[in-house]
N, C-alpha and C positions, 0 to 999 in steps of 0.2 A: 525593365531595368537593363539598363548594356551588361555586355558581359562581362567587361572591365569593373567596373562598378558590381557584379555579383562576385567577380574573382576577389577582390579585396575585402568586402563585406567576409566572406566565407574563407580568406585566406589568413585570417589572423593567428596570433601567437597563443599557444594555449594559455598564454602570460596574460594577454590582452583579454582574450574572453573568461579570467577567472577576475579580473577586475572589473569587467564589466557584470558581472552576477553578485561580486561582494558587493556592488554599488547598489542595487536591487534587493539582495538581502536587507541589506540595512535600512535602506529607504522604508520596505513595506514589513520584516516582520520586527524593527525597533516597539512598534505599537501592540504588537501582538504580545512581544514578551513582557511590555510596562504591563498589559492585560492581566495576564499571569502572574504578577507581583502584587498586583492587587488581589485578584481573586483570593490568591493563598493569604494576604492579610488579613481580609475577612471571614473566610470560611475559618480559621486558626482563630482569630478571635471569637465567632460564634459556640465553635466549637473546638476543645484543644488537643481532641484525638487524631484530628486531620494532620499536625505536621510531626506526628509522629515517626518513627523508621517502620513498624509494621506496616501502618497506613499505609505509609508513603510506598514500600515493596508490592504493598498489594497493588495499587494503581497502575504501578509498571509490568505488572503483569498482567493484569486486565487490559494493558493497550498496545501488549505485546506482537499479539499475532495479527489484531484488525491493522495492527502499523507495515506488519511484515506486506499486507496486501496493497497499502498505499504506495509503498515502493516501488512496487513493481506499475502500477498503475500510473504514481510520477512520469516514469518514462514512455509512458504511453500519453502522457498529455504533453510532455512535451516534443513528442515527435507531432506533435497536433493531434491527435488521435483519442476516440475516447474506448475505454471498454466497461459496458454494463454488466458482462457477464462472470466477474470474478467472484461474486459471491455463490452461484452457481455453481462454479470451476471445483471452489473452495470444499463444496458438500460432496460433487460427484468424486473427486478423489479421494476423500477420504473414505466416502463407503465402498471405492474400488478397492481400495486396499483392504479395508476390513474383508470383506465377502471374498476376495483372494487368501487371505491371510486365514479366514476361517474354514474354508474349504482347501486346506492342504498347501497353497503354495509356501515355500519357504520365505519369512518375516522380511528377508532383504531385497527379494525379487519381488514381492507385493510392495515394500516400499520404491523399489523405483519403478513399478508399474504406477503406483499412485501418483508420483512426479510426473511422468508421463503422458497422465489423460493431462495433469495440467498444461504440459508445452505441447500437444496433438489440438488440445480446445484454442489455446493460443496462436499457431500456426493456422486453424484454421481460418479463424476471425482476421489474421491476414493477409489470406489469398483472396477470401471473398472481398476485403476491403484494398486489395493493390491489384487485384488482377481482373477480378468482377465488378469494382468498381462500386459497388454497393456503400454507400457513406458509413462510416466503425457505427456512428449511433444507431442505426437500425439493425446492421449485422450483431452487432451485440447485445441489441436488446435481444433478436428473435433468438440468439445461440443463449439467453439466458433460460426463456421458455424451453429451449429444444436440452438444453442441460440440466434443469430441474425434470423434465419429465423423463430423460433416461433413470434420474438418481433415483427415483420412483419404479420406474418399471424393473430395474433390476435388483431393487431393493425389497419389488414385492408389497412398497410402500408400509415397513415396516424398520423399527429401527433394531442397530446391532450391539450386541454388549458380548463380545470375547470372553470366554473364560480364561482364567487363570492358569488351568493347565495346559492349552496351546505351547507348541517350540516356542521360545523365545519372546515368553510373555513379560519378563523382566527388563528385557531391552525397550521392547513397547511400551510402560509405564514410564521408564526413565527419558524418552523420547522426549515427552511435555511435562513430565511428573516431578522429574530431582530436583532436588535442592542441592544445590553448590553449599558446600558448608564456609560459614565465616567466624570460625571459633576463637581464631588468630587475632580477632578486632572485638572480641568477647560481647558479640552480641549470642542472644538464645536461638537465632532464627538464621535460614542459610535464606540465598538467591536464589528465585528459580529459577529452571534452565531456559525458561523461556523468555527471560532476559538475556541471555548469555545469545540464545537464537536471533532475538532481537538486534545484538550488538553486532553478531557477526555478518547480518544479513545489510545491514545500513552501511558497513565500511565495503563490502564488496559494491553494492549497485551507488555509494559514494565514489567509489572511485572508478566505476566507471563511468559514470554520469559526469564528475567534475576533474576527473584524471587523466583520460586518455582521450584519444581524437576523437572516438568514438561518442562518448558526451560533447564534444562540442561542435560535432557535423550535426548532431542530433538536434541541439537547438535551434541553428541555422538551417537544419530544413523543417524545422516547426515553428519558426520565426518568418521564414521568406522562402516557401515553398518554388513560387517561381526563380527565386535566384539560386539554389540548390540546384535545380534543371539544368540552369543554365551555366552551372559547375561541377556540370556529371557526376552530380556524386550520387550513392549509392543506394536509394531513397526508401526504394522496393528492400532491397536486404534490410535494412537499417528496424526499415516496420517491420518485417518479419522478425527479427529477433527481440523488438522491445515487444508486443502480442507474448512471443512464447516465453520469453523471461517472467511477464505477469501473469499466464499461467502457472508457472512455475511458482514462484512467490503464493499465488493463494494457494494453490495445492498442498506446501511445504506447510502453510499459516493453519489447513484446516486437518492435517496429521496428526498434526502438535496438539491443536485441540483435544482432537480425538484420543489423543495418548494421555491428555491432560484430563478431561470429562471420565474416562474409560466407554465410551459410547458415542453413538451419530446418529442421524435421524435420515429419514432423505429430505427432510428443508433445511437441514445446517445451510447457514453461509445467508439462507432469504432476507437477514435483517444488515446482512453486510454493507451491500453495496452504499448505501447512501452515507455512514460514518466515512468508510476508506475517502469518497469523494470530497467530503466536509474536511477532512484532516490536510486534503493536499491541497485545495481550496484557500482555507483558512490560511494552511503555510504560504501560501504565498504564487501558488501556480497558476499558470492562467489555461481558461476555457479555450482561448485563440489557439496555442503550441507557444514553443518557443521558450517557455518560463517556466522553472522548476529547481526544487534543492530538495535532496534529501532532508540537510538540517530543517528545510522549513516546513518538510512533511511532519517531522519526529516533532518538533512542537505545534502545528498543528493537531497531530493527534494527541499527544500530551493533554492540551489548553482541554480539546474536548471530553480526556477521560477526568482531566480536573474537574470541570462541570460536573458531569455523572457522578463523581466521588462523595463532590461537595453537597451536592443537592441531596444526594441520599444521606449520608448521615445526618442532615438538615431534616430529613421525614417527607422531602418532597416526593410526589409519585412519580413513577415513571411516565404519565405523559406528560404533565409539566415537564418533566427533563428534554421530551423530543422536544417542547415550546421554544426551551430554550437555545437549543443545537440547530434546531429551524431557524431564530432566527439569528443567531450567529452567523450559519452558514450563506443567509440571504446577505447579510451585509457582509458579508468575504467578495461575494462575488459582485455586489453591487462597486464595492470599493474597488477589485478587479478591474469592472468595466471602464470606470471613473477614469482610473488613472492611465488605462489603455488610451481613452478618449483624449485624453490630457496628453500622450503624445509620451508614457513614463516607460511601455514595454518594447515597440519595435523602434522607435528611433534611437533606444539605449543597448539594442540590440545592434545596428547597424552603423553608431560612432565609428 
């Protein structure tokens, strides 16, 4: 591509590139959310406990913290980049902080150590992937291996449950635990907080994903890697910081847990990986780079924790449930590739 032709593609208004993602939103998740309108017809008709306000609180908390991980991992697909190993990330932080936490360090310095191993595992997956050169799928496959087997050896390969009497055991419960009270709206029942975590975390990596230049160089070099080159822009930093933001993110997701559970294991997070992918998938991001929304992560993951919701109080088993998220997530990304073919992802990139 000339560089004239990369300077324009990549020199647009942040006006221009938010209309061209509303265009894309709408085009690809309008069918995901009719989806969702159905399913919640049926499952509420089968059964009439599903559109309930308990029900419904519990779901959003169930797809709270696997969402917290999507997010960060949105921005890692769409710098084009993949990472396997956040659910890894997810367990070794969390039992770095317990096992700090329970051997004496003080509650606030174990939790930003715990953050820590998240953006250190992050930052590493992308040196090996921008400077060694190693393609993210493999580096982050093998940093998943090499991250579950530290969680294990320091772990002793056993799990941990805190007592009560530790400093600062009440702040650790309320961590993942509270309920936000909603007495005011005369319900019996408060919000968790890990909704509250959930909201706060989608408007920060919203707005910088759809708000600042910083989201929209991000596309453009996950859209048209060579024409980024060729607009010097900042490609190497850019990876480095979406990597350790999604470290960050699972780390934060497998705290919360853990404050929420009162306990960890050293294989938390092993069943992670594959939901976070389905959820961003589903919303609407593409395997290529280049394509991604927060919104479309949050009802990607949604749609899936719908399924799961709906199926179980249906009596379905849990594998039947994976049946169905498998093939969910096979035609997300069949459709994905469909519409990439059809000329729907970089040529609406590059208008």
């Amino acid at each position: 591509m000339p560089p004239e032709g990369a300077r324009r593609i990549l020199g647009k208004r942040p006006a221009d590139w938010l209309s061209v993602l509303r265009g894309i939103f709408l085009r690809r998740l309008s069918g995901l959310i009719a989806a969702i309108a159905v399913t919640m017809i049926v499952f509420t008709a089968i059964n009439g406990f599903f559109l309930t306000p308990v029900n419904l609180i519990g779901l959003l908390r169930s797809m709270s913290t696997f969402t917290i991980v999507a997010f960060g991992e949105t921005l890692v697909l769409v710098s084009g980049e993949l990472d396997l190993s956040v659910g890894a990330t997810y367990g070794l932080a969390a039992m770095s902080f317990g096992l700090l936490w329970m051997h004496g360090t003080p509650l606030v310095v174990a939790l930003a150590a715990g953050l820590l191993v998240g953006v250190v595992i992050g930052v590493v997956n992308a040196w090996i992937t921008t400077v060694v050169r190693v393609p993210s799928f493999i580096t982050t496959l093998g940093m998943l291996s090499l991250v579950q087997g530290v969680s294990f050896l320091i772990s002793n390969s056993q799990s941990i449950n805190p007592p009560s009497r530790l400093p600062g055991f009440p702040v650790f419960e309320a961590l993942g635990g509270l309920e936000l009270p909603l007495g005011g709206l005369g319900l019996s029942f408060g919000i968790p907080i890990q909704i509250a975590w959930l909201a706060a975390v989608a408007a920060i990596i919203g707005f910088l994903l759809h708000g600042t230049l910083f989201g929209f160089r991000l596309a453009a070099i996950g859209g048209n890697l060579q024409a980024a080159r060729v607009a010097a822009l900042p490609i190497r930093r850019y990876k480095f910081w979406v990597f350790a933001i999604a470290g960050a993110c699972a780390a934060l997701a497998g705290i919360l847990d853990f404050s929420f559970i009162g306990s960890t294991t050293p294989n938390a997070g092993t069943n992670l990986t594959f939901p976070v992918f389905a959820a961003v998938i589903i919303g609407g991001a593409s395997l290529s780079g280049g394509r991604g929304t927060v919104l479309g992560t949050l009802i990607g993951a949604f749609f899936l924790s719908l399924l799961s919701n709906g199926l179980s109080l249906l009596g379905v088993g849990a594998f039947a449930q994976l049946i169905f998220v498998g093939l969910v997530t096979i035609g997300a990304v069949a459709l994905d590739r469909w519409t990439t073919a059809w000329g729907g992802q970089t040529q609406s990139l590059q208008l």
